[in-house]
C-alpha positions in Angstrom: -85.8 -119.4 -40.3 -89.0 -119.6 -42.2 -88.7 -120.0 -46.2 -91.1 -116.2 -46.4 -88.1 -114.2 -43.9 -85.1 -116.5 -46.1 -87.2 -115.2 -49.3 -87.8 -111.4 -47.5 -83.8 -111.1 -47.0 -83.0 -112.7 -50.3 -85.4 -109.5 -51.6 -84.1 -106.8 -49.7 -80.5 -107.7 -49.8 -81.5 -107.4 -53.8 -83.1 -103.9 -53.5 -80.3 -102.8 -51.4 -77.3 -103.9 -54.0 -79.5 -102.1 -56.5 -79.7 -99.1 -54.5 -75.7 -99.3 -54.0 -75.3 -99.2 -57.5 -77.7 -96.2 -57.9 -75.9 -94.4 -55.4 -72.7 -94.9 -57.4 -74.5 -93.6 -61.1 -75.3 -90.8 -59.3 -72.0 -90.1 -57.5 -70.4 -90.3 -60.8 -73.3 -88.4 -62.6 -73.1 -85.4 -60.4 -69.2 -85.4 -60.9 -69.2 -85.9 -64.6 -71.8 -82.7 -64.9 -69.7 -80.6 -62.9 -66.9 -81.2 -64.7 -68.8 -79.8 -67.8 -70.2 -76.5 -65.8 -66.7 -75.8 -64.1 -65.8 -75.7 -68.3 -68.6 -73.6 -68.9 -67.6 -71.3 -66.0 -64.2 -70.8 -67.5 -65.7 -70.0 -70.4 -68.1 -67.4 -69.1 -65.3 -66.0 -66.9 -62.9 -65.7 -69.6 -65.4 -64.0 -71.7 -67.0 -61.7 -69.0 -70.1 -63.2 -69.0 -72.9 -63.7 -65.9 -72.6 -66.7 -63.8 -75.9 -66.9 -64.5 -78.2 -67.2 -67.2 -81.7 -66.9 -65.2 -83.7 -68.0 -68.7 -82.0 -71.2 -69.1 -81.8 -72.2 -65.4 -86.0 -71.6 -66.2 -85.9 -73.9 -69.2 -83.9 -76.7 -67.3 -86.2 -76.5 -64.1 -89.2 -77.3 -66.8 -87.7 -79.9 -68.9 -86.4 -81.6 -65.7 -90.2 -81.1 -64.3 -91.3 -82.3 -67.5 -88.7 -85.4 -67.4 -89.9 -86.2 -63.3 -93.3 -86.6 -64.4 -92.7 -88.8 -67.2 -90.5 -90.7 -64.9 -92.8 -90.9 -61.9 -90.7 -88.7 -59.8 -92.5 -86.0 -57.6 -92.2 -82.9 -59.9 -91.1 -80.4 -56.7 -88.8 -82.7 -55.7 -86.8 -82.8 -59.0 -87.5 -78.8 -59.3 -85.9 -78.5 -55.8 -82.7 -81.2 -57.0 -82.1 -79.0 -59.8 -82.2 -75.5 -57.8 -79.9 -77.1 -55.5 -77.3 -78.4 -58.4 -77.6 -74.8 -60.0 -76.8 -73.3 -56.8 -73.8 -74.9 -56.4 -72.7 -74.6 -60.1 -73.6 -71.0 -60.2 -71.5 -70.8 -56.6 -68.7 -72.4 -58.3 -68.5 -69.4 -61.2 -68.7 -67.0 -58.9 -65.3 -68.5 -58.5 -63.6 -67.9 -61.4 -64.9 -64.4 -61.5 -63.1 -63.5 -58.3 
């Protein structure tokens, strides 16, 4: 094996391990956020209110926008991440409404 393929797998076994641990942030990320919306869904269910608040979800798809570009992320890609998480949240007060 050539020292440029030893090198090569040396790298990639390096970006890999650092993707693994990416993967775990954001396992345990996503978790520790819905554990603060399922608290705010209580709250809005025990107080009768929507499970959704259309002008916020508006001001978090911009910051997060905002926050992609500063990051160099692909805006529409973040904008589509957050639709997806608010989805789910929003899914998950519908919930305690029922």
């Amino acid at each position: 094996m050539s020292d440029a393929v030893t090198l090569a797998a040396k790298l990639l076994k390096e970006h890999r391990d650092s993707i693994d641990r990416l993967d775990a942030i954001l396992v345990f990320t996503l978790a520790e956020r819905f554990k603060h919306t399922r608290a705010v869904g209580k709250l809005k269910a025990e107080h009768d209110l929507p499970p959704s608040d259309p002008v916020r979800e508006e001001q978090q798809i911009e910051r997060l926008e905002r926050l992609a570009t500063e990051a160099d992320l692909d805006p529409e890609f973040a904008k589509e991440f957050l639709n997806f998480i608010i989805s789910e949240v929003i899914r998950h007060h519908k919930k305690h409404k029922e």
